[in-house]
N, C-alpha and C positions, 0 to 999 in steps of 0.2 A: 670872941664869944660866938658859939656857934646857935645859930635859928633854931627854933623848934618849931614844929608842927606835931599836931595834937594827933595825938594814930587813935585807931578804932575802939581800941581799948581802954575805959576810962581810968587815969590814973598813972598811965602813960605816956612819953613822949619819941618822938625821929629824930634824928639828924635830917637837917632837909637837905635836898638834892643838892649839888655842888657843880656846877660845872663852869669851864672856864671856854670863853669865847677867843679867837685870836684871826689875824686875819696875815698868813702864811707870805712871805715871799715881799716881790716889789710892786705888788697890787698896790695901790693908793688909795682905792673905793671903799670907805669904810662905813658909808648911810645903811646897807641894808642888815653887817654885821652887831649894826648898834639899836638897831630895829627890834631884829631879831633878839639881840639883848635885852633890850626894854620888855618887850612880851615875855620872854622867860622870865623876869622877876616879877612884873604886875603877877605872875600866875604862881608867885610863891616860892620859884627857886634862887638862889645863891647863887650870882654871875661874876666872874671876876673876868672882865674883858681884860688884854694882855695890851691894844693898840694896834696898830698900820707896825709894817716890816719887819713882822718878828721871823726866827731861825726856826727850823725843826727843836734844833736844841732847847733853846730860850721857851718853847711851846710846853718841850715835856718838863724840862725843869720846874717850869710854874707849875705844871699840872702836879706834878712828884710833891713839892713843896705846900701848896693850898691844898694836897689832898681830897682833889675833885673828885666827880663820878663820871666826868665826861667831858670831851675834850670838842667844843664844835668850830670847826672851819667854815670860814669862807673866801673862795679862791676865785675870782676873773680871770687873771691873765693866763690862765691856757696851763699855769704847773703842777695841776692836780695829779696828773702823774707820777709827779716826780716827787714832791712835797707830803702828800697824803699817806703813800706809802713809808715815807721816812720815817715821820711821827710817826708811823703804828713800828716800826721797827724799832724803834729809839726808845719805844716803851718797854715791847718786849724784851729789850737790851738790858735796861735797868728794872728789871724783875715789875712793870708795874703795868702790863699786857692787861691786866683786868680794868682799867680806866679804857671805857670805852669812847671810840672815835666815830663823828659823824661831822656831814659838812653840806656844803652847797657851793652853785656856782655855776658856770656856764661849762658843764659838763656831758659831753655825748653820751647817749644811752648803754654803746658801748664800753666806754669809759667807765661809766657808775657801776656796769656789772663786774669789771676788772678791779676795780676796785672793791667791793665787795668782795671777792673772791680773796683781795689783799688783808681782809682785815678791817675794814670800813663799813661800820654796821650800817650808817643809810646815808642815801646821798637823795639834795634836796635840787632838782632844777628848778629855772627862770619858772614862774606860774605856782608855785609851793605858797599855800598862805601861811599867815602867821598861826593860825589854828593849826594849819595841819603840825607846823614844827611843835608849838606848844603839847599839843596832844602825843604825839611822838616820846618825847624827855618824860610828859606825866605818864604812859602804860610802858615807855621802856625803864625809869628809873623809878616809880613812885608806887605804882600798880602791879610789881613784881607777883 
């Protein structure tokens, strides 16, 4: 059964936001992605966390299947490079490019702008609060 939230219009209702959380590769760290979890739904939206050590593949399948809005990473060990870019490819692969990709992590400045460039609609460094990500998902997926 999918959520509702009550839209502007009385008489009305949304699909709420969907997005699904995952945490890429053989990072083990999984306190800040389940954080960040936890605040995305106190604030109303639909989290389907994936777990520790999932595939690119495994990432967009779920995403393909729960028919998310957004796909949010989080990456420590340094394969933000490698792994960030695959999921946005792996989307575009399977026609499903419009599910948009965002993440955090211990990512160089530089990094986050190549990425971006990749297809990575925002990337969150160490010092990102929980506000900011929350408010982020609410005026990129909610406040369209």
């Amino acid at each position: 059964m999918t959520t509702q939230h009550a839209s502007a219009t009385p008489g009305t209702t949304t699909r709420s936001v969907r997005i699904l959380t995952a945490k890429v590769g053989l990072d083990g760290h999984d306190r800040g992605i389940k954080v960040i979890s936890r605040a995305l739904r106190d604030a109303g939206v639909e989290v389907i966390y994936t777990g520790l050590h999932q595939t690119p593949e495994m990432v967009v399948n779920a995403a393909i299947q729960e028919a998310v809005d957004g796909i949010g990473l989080s990456i420590l060990s340094g394969a933000h490079m490698t792994l960030f870019p695959e999921i946005v490819r792996l989307l575009r692969e399977r026609d499903a490019g419009d599910i948009v990709v965002f993440g955090g992590g211990i990512i160089p400045d530089a990094d986050a702008a190549s990425l971006r460039e990749q297809g990575v609609d925002k990337i969150f460094t160490p010092g990102a609060s929980l506000e900011d990500i929350v408010s982020y998902v609410q005026h990129r997926f909610i406040d369209q």
